[in-house]
LUMLUMVEX-156521 format. One line per 3 residues: number of its first residue (from 1); their letters; for each residue y, z, x of C-alpha. Coordinates in Angstrom, 1 decimal. Layout:
NUM = A = Y:Z:X ~ ...
REM end
This chain:
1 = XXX = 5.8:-7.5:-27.7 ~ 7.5:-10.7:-26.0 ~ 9.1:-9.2:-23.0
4 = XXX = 10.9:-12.2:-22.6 ~ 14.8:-11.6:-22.2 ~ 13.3:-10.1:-18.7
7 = XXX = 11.0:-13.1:-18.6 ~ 13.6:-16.0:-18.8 ~ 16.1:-14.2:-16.0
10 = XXX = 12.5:-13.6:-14.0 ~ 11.6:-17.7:-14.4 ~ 14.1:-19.2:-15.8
13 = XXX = 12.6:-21.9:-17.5 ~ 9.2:-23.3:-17.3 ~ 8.9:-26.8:-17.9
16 = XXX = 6.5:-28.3:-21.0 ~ 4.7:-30.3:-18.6 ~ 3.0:-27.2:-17.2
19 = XXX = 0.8:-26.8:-20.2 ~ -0.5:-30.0:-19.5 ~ -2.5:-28.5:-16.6
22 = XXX = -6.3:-28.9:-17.7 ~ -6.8:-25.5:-19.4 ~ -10.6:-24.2:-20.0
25 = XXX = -12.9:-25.5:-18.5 ~ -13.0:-29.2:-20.5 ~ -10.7:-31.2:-18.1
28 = XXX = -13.6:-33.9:-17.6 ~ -14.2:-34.3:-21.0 ~ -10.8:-34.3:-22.0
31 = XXX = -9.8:-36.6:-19.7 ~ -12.0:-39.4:-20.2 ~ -10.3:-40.2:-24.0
34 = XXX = -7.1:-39.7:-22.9 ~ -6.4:-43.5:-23.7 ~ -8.5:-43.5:-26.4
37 = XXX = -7.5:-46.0:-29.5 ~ -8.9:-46.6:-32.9 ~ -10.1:-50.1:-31.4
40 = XXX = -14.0:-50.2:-30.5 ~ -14.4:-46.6:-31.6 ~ -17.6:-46.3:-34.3
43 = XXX = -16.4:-43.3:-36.8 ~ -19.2:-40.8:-37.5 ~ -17.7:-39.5:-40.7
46 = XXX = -14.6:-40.4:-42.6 ~ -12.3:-37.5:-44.7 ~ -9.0:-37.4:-46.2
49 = XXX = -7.9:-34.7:-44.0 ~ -9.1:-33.1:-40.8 ~ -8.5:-29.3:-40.1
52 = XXX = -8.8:-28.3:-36.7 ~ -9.6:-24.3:-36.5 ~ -11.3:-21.7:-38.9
55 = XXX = -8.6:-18.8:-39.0 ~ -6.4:-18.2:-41.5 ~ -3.8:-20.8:-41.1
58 = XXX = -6.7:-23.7:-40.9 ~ -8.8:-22.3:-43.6 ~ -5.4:-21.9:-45.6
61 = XXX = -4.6:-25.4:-44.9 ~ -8.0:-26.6:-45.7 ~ -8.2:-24.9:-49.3
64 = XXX = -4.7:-26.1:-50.3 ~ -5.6:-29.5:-49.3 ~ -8.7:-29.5:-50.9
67 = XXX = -6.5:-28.4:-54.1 ~ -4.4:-31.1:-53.9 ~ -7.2:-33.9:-54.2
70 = XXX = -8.3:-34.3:-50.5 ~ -11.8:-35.1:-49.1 ~ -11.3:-31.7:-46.4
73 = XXX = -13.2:-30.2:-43.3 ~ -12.6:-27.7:-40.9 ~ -13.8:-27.9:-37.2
76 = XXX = -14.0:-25.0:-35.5 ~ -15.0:-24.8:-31.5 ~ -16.6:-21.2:-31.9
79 = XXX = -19.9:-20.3:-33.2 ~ -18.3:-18.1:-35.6 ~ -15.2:-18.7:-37.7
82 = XXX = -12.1:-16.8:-38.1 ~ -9.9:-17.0:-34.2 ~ -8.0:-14.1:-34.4
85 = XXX = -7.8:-13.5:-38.2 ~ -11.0:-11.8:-38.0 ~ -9.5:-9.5:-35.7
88 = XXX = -6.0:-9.0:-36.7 ~ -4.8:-5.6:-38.3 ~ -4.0:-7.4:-40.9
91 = XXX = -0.3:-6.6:-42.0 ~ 1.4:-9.4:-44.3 ~ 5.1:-9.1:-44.6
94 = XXX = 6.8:-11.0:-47.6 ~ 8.9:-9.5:-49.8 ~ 7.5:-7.9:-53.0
97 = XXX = 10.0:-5.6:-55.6 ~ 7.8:-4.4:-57.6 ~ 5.9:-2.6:-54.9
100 = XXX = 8.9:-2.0:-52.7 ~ 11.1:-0.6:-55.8 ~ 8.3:2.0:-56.0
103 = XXX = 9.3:3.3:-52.9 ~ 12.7:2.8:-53.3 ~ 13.0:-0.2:-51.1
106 = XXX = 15.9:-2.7:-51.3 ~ 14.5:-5.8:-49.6 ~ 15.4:-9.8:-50.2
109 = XXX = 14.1:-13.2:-48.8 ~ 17.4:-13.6:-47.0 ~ 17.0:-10.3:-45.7
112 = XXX = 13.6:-11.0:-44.3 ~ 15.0:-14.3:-42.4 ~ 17.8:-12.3:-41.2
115 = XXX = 15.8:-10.1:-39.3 ~ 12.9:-12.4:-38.1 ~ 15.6:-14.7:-36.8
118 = XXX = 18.1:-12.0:-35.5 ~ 14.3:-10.4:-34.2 ~ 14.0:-13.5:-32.0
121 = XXX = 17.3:-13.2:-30.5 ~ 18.2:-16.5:-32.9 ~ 15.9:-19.1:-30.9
124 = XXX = 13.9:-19.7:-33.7 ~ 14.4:-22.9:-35.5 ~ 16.3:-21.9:-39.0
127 = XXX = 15.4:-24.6:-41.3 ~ 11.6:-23.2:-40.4 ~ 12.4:-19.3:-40.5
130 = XXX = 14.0:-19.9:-43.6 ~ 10.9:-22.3:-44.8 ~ 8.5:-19.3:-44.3
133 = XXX = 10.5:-16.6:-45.3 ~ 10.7:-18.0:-48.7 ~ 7.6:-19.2:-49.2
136 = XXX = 5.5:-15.9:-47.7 ~ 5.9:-14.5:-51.5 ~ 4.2:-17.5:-52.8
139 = XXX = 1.7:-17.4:-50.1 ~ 1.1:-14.0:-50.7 ~ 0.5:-14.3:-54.2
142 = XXX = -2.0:-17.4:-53.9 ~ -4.1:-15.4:-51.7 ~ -4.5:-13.1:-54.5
145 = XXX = -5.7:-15.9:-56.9 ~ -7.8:-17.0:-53.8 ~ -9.7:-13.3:-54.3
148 = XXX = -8.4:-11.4:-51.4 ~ -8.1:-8.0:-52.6 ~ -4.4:-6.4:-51.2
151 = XXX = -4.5:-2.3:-51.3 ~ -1.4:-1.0:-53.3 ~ 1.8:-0.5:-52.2
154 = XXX = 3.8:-2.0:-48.7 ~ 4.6:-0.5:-45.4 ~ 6.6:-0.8:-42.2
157 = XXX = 3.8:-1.8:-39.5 ~ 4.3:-1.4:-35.9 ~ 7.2:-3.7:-34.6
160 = XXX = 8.4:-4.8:-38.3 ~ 11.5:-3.8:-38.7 ~ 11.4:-3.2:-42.5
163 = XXX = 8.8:-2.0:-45.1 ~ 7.3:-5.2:-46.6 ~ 4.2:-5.0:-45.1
166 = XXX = 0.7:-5.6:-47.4 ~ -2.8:-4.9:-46.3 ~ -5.9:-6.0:-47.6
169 = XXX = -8.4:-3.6:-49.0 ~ -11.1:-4.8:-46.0 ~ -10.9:-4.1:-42.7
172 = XXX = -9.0:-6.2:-40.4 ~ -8.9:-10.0:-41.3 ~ -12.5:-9.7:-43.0
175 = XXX = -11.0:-9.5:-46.6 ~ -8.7:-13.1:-45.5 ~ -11.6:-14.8:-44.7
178 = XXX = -14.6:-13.4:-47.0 ~ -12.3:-15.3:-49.6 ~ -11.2:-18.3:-48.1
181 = XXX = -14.8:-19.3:-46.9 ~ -15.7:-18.6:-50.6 ~ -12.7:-20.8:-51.4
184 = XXX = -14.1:-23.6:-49.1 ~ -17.6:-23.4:-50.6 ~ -16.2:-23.5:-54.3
187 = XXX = -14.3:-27.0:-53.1 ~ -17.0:-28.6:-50.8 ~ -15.1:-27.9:-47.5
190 = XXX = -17.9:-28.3:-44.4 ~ -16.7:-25.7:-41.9 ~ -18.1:-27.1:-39.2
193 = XXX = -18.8:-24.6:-35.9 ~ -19.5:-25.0:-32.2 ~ -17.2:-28.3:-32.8
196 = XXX = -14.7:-28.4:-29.9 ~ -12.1:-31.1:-30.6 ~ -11.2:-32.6:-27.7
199 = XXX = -8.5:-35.2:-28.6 ~ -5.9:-36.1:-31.8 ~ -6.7:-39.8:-31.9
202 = XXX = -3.4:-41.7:-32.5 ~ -3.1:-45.4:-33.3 ~ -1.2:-46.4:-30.0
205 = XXX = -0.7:-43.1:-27.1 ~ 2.9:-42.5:-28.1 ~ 3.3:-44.4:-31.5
208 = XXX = 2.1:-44.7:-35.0 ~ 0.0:-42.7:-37.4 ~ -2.7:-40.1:-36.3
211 = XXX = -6.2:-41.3:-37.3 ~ -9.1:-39.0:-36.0 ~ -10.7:-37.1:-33.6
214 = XXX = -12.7:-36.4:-30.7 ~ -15.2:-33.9:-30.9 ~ -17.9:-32.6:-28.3
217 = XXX = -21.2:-30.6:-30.0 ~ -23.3:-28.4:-28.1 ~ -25.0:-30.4:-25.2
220 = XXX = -22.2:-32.4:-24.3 ~ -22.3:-35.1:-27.7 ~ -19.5:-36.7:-28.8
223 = XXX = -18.3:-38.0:-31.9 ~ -15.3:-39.5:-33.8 ~ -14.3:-38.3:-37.5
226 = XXX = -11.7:-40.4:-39.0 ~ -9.2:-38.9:-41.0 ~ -7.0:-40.9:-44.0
229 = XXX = -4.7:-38.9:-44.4 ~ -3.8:-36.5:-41.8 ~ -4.8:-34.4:-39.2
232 = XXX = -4.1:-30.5:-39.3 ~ -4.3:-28.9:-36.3 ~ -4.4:-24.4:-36.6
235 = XXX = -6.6:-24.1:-33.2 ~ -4.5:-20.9:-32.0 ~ -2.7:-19.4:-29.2
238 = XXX = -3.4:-19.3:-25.5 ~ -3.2:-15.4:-25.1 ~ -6.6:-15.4:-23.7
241 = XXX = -5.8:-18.0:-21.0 ~ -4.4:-16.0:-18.0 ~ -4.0:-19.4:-15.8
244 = XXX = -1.7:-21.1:-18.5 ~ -0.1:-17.5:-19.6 ~ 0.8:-16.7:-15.8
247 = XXX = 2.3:-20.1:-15.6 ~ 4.9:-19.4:-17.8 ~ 5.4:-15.6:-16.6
250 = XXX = 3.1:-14.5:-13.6 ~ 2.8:-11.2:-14.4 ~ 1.0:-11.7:-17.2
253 = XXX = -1.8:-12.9:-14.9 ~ -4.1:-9.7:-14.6 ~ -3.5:-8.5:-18.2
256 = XXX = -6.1:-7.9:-20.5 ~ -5.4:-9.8:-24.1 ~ -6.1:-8.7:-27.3
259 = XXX = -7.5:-11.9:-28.5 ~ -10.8:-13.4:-29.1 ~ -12.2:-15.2:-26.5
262 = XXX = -11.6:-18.5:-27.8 ~ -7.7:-18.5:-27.8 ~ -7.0:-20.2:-25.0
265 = XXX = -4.8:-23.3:-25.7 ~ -7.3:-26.3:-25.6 ~ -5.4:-28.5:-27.6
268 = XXX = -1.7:-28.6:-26.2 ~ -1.8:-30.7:-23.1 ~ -3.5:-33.2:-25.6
271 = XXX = -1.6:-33.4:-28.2 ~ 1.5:-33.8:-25.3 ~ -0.2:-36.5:-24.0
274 = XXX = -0.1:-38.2:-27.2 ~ 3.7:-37.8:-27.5 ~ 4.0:-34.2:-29.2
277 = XXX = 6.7:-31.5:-28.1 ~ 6.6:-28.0:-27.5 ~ 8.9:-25.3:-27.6
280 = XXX = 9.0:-21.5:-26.4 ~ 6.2:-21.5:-24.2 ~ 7.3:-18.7:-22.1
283 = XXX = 7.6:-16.5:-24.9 ~ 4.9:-14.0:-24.8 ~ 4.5:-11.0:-26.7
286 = XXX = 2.6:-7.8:-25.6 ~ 1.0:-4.9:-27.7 ~ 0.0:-1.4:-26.9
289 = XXX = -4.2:-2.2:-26.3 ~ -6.7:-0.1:-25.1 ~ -6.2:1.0:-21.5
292 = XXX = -9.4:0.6:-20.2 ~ -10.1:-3.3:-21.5 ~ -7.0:-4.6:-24.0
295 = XXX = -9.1:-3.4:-27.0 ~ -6.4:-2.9:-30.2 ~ -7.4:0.8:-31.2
298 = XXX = -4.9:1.4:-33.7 ~ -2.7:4.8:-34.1 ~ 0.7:2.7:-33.5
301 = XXX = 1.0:2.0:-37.2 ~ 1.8:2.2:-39.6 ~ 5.2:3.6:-37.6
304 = XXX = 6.0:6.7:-40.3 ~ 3.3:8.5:-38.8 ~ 3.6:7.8:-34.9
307 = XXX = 5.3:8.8:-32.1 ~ 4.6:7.8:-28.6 ~ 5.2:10.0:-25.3
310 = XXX = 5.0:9.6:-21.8 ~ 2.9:11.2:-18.9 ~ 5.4:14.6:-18.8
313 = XXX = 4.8:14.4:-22.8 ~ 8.2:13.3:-24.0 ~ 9.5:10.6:-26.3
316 = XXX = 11.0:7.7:-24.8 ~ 11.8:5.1:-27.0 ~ 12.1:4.8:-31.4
319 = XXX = 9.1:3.4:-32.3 ~ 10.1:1.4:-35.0 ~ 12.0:-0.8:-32.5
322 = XXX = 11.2:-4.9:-31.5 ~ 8.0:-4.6:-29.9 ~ 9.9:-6.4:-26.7
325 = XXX = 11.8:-3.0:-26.5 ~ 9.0:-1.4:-26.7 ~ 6.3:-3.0:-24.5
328 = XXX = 9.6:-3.2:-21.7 ~ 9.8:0.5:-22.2 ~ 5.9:1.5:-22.0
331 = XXX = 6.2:-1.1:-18.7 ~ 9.0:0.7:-17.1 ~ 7.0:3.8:-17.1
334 = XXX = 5.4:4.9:-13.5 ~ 2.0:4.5:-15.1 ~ 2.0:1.8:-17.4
337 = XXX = 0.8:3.9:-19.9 ~ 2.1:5.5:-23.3 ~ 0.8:7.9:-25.8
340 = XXX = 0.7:7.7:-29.9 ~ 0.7:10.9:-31.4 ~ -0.6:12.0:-35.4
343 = XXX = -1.6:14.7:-37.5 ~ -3.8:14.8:-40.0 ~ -2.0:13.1:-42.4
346 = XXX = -0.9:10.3:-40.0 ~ -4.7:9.7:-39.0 ~ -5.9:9.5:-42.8
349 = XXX = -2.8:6.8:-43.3 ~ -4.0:4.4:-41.2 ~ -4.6:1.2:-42.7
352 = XXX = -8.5:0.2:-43.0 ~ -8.6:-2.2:-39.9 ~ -6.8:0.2:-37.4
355 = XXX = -8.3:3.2:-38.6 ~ -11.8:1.8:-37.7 ~ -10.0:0.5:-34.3
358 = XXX = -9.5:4.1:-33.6 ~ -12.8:5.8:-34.6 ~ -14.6:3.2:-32.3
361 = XXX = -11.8:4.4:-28.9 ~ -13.4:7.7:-29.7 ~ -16.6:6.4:-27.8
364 = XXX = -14.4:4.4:-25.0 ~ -12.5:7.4:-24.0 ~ -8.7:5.7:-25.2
367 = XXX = -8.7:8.0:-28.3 ~ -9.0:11.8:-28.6 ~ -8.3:14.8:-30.9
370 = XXX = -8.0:18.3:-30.9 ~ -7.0:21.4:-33.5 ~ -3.8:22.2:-32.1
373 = XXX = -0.9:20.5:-29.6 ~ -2.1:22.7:-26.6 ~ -5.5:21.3:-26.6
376 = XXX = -4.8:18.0:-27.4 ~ -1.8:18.1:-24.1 ~ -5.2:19.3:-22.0
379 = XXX = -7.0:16.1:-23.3 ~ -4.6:13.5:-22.7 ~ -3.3:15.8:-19.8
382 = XXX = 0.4:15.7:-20.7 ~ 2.1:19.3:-20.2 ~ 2.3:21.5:-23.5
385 = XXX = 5.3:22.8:-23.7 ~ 6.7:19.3:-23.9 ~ 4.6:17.7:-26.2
388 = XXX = 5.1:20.9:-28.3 ~ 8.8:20.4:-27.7 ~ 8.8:16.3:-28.6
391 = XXX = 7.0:17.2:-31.9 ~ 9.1:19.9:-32.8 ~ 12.5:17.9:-32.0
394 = XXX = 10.4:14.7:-33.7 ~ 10.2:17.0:-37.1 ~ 13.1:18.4:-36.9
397 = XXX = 14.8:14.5:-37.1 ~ 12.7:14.2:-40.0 ~ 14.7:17.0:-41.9
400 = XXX = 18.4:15.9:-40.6 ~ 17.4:12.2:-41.2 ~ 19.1:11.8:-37.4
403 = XXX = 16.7:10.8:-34.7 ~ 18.2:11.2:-31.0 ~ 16.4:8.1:-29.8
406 = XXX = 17.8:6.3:-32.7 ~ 14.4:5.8:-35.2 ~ 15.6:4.5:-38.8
409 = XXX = 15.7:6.8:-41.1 ~ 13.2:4.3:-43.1 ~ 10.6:5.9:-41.0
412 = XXX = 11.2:9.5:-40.6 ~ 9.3:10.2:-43.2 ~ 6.5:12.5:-41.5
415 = XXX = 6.2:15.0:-40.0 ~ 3.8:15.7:-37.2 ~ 2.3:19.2:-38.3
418 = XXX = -0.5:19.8:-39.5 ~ -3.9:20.0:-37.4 ~ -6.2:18.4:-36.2
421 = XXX = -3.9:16.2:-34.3 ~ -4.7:13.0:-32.6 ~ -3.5:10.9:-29.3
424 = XXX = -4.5:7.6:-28.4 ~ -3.5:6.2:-24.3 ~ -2.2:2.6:-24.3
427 = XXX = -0.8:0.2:-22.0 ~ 0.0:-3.5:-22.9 ~ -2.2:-6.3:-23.2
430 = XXX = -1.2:-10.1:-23.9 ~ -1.1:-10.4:-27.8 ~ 0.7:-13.5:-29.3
433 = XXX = 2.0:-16.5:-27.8 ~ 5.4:-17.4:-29.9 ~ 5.6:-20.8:-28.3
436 = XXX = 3.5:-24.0:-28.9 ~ 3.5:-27.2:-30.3 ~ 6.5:-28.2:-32.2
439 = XXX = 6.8:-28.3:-36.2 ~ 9.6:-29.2:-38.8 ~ 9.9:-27.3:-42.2
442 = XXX = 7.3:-29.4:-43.5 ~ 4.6:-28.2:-40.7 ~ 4.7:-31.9:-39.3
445 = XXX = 4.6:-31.8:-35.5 ~ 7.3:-33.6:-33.5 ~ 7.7:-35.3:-30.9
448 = XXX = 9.7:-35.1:-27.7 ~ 12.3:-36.9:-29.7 ~ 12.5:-35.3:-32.2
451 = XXX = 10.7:-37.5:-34.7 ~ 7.7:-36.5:-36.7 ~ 4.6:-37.9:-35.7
454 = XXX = 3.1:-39.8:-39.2 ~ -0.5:-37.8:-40.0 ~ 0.0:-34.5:-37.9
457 = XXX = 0.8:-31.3:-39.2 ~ 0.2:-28.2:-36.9 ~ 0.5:-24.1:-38.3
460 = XXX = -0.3:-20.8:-36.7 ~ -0.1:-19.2:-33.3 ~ -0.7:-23.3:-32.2
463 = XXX = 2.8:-23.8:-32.8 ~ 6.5:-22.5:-32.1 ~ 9.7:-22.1:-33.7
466 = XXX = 9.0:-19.2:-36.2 ~ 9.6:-16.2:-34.1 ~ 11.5:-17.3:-31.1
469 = XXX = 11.7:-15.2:-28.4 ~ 9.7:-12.1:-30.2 ~ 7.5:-12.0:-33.4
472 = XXX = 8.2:-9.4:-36.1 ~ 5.4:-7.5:-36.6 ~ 3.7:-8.6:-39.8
475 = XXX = 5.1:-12.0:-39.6 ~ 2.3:-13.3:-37.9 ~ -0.1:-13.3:-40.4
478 = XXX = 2.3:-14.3:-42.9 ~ 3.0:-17.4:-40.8 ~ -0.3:-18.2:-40.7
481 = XXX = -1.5:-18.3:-44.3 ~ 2.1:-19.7:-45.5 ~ 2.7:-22.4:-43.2
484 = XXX = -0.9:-22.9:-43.0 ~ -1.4:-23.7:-47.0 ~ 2.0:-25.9:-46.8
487 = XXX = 0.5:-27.7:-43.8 ~ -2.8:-28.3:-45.7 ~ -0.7:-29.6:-49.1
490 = XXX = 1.7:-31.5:-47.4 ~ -1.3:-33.4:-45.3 ~ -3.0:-34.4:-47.9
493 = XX = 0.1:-35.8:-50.3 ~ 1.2:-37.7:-47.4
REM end
């Protein structure tokens, strides 16, 4: 939830140059090619294009390219592959009437941009919104030819603002990637792990085409692939970074993230050095985690199930607003922390990913369940009469349609009434970075003029200019795979 109209009167504007602080560790390393030219360098291996990161948007640039005729490999710093994919809940939102009619849904591509670039309090860049908005469809239904296996109809996840949500039958991002990696195999792609890339080689430091990279192995090796066409690079956010996240709003510092360990920004202060922009950097969005450690544990979505309380047990915000509204609301509370409630039926409509999320909080204490309201208010040690009363007013919205804290009538759909019921306790936790390195509607990265720079094409959380201030949930993974496979197609054409 990007918490950022607060942010930008907290720090008004944090310059790009910040990011180009050294930022994990591999400032040494870094900074010894930071000169570095095609001239004298030996090339260990040669390919037509050069993905940088295994998650969805690089493995979805790396199959498209390899579809379109290019010699492909993805180079991925972990030692296993999927970034944040492999941990994501997994909503795709993209607009899909035959599912949606089903449910009585009007939706529409230009509805969709609407609200991802009204969503972002319009500082999104347009050309881009409109880009993905259109193309998530496509996207959406390449992935199915790709093999990853969608469960049937479409939902309004936590933060989405509509119901065009998809899920994929496996748990979190596992049913993504099981197919791409199979998709890579069919075409020949090396994924290639525990290969941190260190630089974008570019034929002079602030002009001409991209040509390669710098890579360090395990132990310290280097070595230089060459890349004939272009260079794509998907290497994620910097959520788990809390030096570089703090510069652009301190008190983001002592969070927790729910991110993998490995999102932490390695590539932006190179890729400035070699003449690329970036925009929205201090927009950060949070998401109700795991109080104890940042852990994602579910029970927020889908929305038509949930509602959250406070410490005295009442409702104090519609859940199915921006998740900046919320997270500002779950921060403005005395103790940081916010309750989901569910019944039954809201527990057994989870989606796969968050469901197992919230069977594994069971064992860390941030999840709980009970037979009836009274002892589940002793659990989470709320007072009973209130949750009782939050429900009961919560229900009775669902009858009149009319929610007093404003809910859409979208998603008052059920009620919270039958036993055993369920609570999970949440604060925030860092979860996207909307900013990054700039991109164009064609997923090429520009410079700090504004020109493209020839060979490089960026997608994912790595970049900005999709969501602006605040992401839509849903959109995220959308992003990824859509502007991820244009990235990959458009690489290797060019």
């Amino acid at each position: 939830m990007a918490i950022s109209a607060t942010r930008r009167t907290f720090i008004k504007a944090a310059g790009t140059a910040a990011a180009a602080i050294a930022l994990c560790g591999r400032a040494e390393a870094a900074e010894s090619t930071t000169k570095e030219t095609p001239e004298g360098i030996t090339w260990d291996k040669t390919f037509d294009v050069i993905v940088v990161g295994s998650g969805g948007a690089g493995l979805s640039a790396a199959v498209s390219a390899a579809e379109t005729g290019a010699k492909t490999v993805v180079l991925e710093k972990m030692s296993v592959i999927g970034g944040n994919t492999r941990i994501t809940g997994g909503a795709f939102n993209a607009v899909d009437p035959e599912e949606q009619k089903k449910k009585g849904i009007e939706d529409s591509v230009e509805k969709h941009f609407e609200q991802t670039l009204k969503g972002g309090d319009y500082r999104g860049n347009p050309d881009l919104v409109r880009e993905f908005t259109k193309r998530a469809p496509e996207a959406l239904a390449w992935l199915k030819k790709c093999g990853v296996e969608f469960a049937p109809g479409v939902y309004q996840v936590y933060g989405g603002l509509w119901p065009r949500a998809h899920n994929t039958v496996m748990p979190f991002g596992t049913g993504y990637l099981k197919a791409l990696t199979e998709q890579c195999r069919k075409h020949g792609i090396p994924i290639e792990k525990n290969a941190h890339v260190l630089r974008v080689i570019r034929e002079h430091q602030l002009s001409g085409k991209v040509v390669g990279v710098t890579i360090e192995r395990e132990g310290g090796r280097i070595e230089h692939y060459r890349a004939n066409r272009g260079i794509v690079v998907a290497a994620g956010g910097f959520s788990a970074n809390p030096v570089l996240r703090s510069k652009f709003d301190p008190r983001l510092r002592e969070l927790h993230t729910t991110n993998h360990k490995g999102a932490t920004g390695d590539l932006v202060a190179p890729l400035e050095d070699i003449g690329a922009n970036t925009v929205g950097m201090d927009f950060i969005q949070l998401l109700p985690g795991g109080a104890s450690d940042g852990r994602f544990i579910g029970a927020i979505s889908p929305v038509e199930n949930v509602i959250f309380v406070n410490k005295n047990g009442d409702r104090f915000i519609a859940e199915d607003q921006r998740r900046d509204v919320v997270a500002g609301a779950v921060l403005a509370l005395p103790t940081k922390i916010c309750y989901p409630i569910l019944d039954v039926n809201g527990y057994n409509g989870m989606k796969t990913g968050a469901r197992k999320a919230f069977d594994g909080a069971f064992k860390k204490g941030d999840a709980f369940t009970a037979p009836t309201l009274d002892e589940l208010a002793l659990k989470i040690q709320v007072p009973a009469e209130n949750l009782k009363r939050s429900v009961e007013a919560y229900n009775k919205a669902v009858d009149t349609k009319k929610d007093p804290l404003g809910r859409n009538p979208n998603v008052l759909i059920h009620k919270i009434e039958k036993g055993p019921f369920y609570a999970g306790r949440l604060t925030m936790a860092v979860h996207h970075t909307m900013g990054g390195i700039e991109i164009d509607k064609r997923a090429q990265v520009v410079d700090r003029y504004g020109k493209v720079i020839p060979g490089l094409y960026a997608a994912g959380e790595f970049t900005g200019g999709v969501h602006g201030t605040n992401r839509v949930g849903g959109n995220a993974v959308a992003e990824c795979f859509t502007i991820g496979r244009m990235a990959g197609q458009n690489a290797a054409r060019d």
